[in-house]
C-alpha positions as CSV (number, residue, x, y, z in Angstrom):
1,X,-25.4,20.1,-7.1
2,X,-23.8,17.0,-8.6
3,X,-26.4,13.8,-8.4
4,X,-24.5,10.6,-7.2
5,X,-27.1,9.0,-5.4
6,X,-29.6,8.0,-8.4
7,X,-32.0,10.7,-8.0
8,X,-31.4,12.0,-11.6
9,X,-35.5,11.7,-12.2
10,X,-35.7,14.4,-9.3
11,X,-33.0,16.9,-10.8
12,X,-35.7,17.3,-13.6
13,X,-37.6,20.2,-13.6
14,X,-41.7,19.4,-13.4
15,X,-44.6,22.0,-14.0
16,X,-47.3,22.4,-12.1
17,X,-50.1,22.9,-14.1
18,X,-52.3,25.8,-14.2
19,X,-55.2,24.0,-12.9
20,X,-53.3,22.7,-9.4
21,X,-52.0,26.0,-8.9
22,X,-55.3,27.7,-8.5
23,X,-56.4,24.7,-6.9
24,X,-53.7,25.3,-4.3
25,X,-54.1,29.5,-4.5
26,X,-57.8,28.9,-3.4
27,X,-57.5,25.8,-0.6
28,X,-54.3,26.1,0.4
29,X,-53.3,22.6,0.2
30,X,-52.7,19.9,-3.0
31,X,-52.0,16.4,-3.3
32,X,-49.9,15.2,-6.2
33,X,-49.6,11.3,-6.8
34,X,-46.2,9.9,-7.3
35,X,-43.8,12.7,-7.0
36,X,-41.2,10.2,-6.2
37,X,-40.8,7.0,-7.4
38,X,-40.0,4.0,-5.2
39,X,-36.8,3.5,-6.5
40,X,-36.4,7.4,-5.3
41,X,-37.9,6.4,-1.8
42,X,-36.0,3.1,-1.7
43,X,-33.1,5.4,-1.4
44,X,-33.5,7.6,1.3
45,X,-36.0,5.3,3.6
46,X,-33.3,3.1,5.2
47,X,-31.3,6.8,5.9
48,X,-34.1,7.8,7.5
49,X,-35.1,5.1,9.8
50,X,-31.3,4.7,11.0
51,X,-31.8,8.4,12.2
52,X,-35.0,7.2,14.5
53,X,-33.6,4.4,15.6
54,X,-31.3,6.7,17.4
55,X,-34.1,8.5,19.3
56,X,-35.3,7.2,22.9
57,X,-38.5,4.8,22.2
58,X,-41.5,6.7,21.3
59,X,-44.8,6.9,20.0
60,X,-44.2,9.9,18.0
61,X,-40.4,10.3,16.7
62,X,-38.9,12.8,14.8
63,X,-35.6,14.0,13.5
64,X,-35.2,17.4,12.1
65,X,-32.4,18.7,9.1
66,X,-31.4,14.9,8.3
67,X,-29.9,16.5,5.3
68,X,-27.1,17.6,7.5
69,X,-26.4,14.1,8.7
70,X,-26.9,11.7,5.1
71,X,-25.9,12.5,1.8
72,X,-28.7,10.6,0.1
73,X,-31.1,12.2,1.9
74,X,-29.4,15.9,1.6
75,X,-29.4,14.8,-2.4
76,X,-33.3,13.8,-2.3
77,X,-34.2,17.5,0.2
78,X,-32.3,19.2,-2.2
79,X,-34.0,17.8,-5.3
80,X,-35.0,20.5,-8.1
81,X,-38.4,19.0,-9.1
82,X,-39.5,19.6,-5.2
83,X,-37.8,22.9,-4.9
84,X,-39.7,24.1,-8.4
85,X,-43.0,23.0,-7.1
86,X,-43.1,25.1,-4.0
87,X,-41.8,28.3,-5.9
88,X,-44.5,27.5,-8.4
89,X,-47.2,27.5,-6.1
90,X,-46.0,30.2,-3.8
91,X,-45.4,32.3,-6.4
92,X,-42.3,33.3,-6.2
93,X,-38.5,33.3,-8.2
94,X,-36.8,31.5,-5.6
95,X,-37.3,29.4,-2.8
96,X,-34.9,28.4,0.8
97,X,-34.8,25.8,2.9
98,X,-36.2,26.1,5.7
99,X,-35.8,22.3,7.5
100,X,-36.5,19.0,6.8
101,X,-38.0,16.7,9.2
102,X,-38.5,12.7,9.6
103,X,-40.8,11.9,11.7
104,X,-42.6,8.3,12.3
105,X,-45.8,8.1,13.9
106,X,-46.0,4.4,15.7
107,X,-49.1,2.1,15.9
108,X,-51.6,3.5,18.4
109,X,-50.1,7.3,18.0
110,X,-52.5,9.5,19.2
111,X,-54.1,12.5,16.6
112,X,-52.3,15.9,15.7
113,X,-54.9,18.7,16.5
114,X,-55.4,21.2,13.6
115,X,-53.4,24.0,13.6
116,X,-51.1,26.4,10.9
117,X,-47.8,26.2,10.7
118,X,-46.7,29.5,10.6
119,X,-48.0,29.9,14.5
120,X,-44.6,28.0,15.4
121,X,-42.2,29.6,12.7
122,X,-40.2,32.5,12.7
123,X,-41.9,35.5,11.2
124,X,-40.6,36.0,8.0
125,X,-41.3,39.2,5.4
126,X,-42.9,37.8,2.8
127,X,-44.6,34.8,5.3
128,X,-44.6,32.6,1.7
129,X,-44.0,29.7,3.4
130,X,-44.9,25.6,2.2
131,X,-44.7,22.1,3.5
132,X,-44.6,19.1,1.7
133,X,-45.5,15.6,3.3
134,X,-44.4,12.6,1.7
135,X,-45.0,9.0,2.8
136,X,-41.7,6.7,2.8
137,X,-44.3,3.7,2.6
138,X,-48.0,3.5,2.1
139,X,-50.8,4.5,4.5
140,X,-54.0,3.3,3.9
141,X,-57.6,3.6,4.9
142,X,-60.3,5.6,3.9
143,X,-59.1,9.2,6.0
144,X,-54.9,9.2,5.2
145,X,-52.8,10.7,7.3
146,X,-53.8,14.5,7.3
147,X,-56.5,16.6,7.3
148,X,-56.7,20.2,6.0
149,X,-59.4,22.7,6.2
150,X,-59.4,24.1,2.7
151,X,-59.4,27.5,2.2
152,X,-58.2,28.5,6.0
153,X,-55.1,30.4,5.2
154,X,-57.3,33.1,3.1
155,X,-59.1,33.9,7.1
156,X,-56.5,36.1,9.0
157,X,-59.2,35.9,11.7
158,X,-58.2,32.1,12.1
159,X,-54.6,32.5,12.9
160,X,-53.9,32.4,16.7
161,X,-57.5,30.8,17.3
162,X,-58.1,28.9,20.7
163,X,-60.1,26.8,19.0
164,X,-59.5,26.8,15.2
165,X,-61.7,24.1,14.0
166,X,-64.9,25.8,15.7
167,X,-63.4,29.7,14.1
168,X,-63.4,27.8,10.7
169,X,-66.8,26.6,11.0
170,X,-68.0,29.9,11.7
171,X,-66.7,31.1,8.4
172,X,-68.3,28.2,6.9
173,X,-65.2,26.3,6.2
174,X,-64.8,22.9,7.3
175,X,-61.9,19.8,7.9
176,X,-62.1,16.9,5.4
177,X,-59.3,14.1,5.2
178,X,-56.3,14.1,2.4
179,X,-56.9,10.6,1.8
180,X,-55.2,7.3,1.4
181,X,-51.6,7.9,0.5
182,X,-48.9,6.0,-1.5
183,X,-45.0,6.1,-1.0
184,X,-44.0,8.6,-2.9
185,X,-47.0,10.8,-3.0
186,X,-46.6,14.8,-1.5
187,X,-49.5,16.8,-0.2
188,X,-48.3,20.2,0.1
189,X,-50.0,23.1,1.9
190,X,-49.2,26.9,2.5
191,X,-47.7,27.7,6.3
192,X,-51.4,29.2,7.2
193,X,-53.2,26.2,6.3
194,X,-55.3,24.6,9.3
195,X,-54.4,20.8,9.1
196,X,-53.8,18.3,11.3
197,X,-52.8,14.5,11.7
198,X,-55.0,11.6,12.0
199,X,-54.5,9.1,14.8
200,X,-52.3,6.2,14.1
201,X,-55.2,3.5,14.6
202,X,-53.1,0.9,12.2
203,X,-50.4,-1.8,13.0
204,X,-47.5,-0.4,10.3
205,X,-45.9,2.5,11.5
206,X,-46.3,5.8,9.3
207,X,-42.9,7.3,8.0
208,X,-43.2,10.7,6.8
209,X,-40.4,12.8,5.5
210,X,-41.2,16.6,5.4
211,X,-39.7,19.5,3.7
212,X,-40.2,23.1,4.5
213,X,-39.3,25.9,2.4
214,X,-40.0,29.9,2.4
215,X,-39.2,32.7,-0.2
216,X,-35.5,33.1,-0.9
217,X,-36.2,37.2,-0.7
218,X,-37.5,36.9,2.6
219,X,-36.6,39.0,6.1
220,X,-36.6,38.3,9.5
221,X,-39.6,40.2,10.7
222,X,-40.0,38.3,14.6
223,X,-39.4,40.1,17.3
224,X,-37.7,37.1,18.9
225,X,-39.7,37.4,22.1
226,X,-41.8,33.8,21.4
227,X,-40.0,31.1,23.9
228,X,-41.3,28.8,21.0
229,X,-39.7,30.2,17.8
230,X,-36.6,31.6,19.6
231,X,-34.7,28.4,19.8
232,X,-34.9,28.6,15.2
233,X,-33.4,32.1,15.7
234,X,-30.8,30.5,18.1
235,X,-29.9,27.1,15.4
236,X,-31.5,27.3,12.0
237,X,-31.4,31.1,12.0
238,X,-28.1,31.3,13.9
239,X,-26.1,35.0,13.3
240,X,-29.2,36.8,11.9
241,X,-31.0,39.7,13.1
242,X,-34.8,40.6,13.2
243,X,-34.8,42.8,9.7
244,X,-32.0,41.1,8.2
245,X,-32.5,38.8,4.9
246,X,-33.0,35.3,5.4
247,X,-30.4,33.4,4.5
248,X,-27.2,31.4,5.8
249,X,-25.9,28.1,5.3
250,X,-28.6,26.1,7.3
251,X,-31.0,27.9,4.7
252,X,-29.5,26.6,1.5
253,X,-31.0,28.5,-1.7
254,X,-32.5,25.6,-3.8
255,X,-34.4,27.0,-6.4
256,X,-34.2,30.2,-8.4
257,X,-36.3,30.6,-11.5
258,X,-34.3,31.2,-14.5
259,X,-34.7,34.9,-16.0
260,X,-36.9,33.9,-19.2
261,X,-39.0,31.7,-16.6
262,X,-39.9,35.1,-14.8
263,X,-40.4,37.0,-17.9
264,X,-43.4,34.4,-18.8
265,X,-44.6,34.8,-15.4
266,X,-44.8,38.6,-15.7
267,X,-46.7,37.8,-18.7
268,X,-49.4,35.5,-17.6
269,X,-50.0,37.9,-14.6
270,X,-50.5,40.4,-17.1
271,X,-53.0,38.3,-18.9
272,X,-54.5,37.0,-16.0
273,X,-55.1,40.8,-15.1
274,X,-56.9,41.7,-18.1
C-alpha cells in the first residue's frame, strides 16, 4: 500500500530480536520502547480523538476499526513494521487484521479486571492471536497502564476462570504492572495472556490505540452460539461460516513473510531442535 501520510519509517521492516521473542514465547507479553515516533503519533492522534469526540460523554470511550473511517489512521493500522512484529512473535508467515480500537480512558476511570482476550474473540484454528497497546501520549507513574500476569497463556486451566488472578496464584504465577509508558511505545501480548488495566487515578486522560491481529491461515472454529462473540461473526466476520478460512475485506492480509524469510525460519527451527 502506497504511503502518503508520512509514515514511510513504519513501511520499514524491523526484527525482533531473538532475545524478545523468547521473552514473549515464555511470558506472553513484551514491551518495546518507541515503536512509533512522535512525528508518527502526531499523525494519527488528532484522527483519533475527532472519532471520540463523537461518542456520548463517558468515562471509558472507545471506537473500534477507525481504519475504516481515516486514511491516516488506516495508513498507520496498516503499517508493515507493526504487522512483522506480530507474525514474528506469533510465529507464523502471515498475519490479518483482526480490528483496531481507540479507546480513551478519562481521569477517575475505574480499573479493567484481568482477563485474556481470546475469552471474547471468535474461535479461530490456529487461536495465534496478538494485541498491541500503544499510548497516543505519555502515561506516567510508577504502575502504567496495564498489567499482565506473565506466563498465563502457557495454563489452559486459566482460561474461563471465575476468578483468574486467584487460579494464577495457584500455579504460582502472579500480576506485576507494565510500567510507565511513552507515546509511542507498544506492549504486545498473546490473546491468552491474563492482563488487565490500571485505574485512571491521574488528571490527563489516557489515549490508547490498539491493534489486533491473528494468523492469516486461520479457520473459523466457533460454534457461533456465544451472545458475546456472535455480533464479530455478524460485522467483522460478515459472510463466513464456522470451518471456513478467515478472511474477507474487514480482515485485510497485512503481512506475509517473503519465501526466503520462511526458508531461514525452517532453518533456525531446525537448529533450535538439535
Amino acid at each position: 500500500m502506497e504511503n502518503t501520510h508520512g509514515f514511510d519509517a513504519l513501511e520499514q521492516e524491523w526484527s525482533v530480536s531473538r532475545e524478545d521473542i523468547d521473552g514473549f514465547r515464555r511470558d506472553g507479553h513484551l514491551l518495546l520502547k518507541q515503536l512509533a515516533s512522535e512525528e508518527d503519533i502526531g499523525g494519527i492522534r488528532e484522527a483519533c480523538r475527532r472519532e471520540i469526540a463523537r461518542l456520548d460523554d463517558g468515562l471509558r470511550l472507545q471506537v473500534m476499526n477507525v481504519w475504516e473511517k481515516d486514511a491516516a489512521v488506516k495508513a498507520f493500522v496498516f503499517a508493515r513494521k507493526f504487522s512483522r512484529i506480530a507474525a514474528d512473535l506469533l510465529g507464523v508467515d502471515g498475519v490479518r487484521l483482526y480490528f483496531d480500537q481507540v479507546f480513551f480512558k478519562k481521569p477517575g476511570a475505574g480499573a479493567m479486571p484481568l482477563h485474556q482476550a481470546n475469552q471474547f474473540m471468535l474461535e479461530l484454528d490456529p487461536d495465534s492471536v496478538l494485541s498491541m497497546w500503544m499510548p497516543l501520549t505519555d502515561i506516567p507513574g510508577e504502575k502504567g497502564p496495564l498489567s499482565y500476569v506473565a506466563g498465563s497463556h502457557l495454563h489452559e486451566k486459566l482460561r474461563g476462570a471465575k476468578n483468574p488472578l486467584l487460579a494464577a496464584m495457584r500455579l504460582g504465577l502472579s500480576e506485576k504492572p507494565c510500567g510507565p509508558m511513552q507515546a509511542g511505545d507498544a506492549s504486545f501480548h498473546t490473546g491468552w495472556t491474563l492482563h488487565g488495566a490500571y485505574g485512571n487515578d491521574t488528571e490527563i486522560t489516557r489515549e490508547m490505540l490498539i491493534i489486533t491481529w491473528f494468523a492469516e491461515d486461520a479457520r473459523i472454529t466457533d460454534p457461533a452460539d456465544s451472545a458475546g462473540r456472535n455480533p464479530q461473526l455478524q460485522s467483522l466476520f460478515r459472510g463466513l461460516e464456522p470451518g471456513g478460512k478467515a478472511q474477507g475485506r474487514r480482515l485485510p492480509l497485512l503481512f506475509y513473510r517473503p519465501y526466503r524469510d520462511v526458508v531461514k525460519l525452517v532453518h533456525q527451527a531446525e537448529e533450535d531442535a538439535e
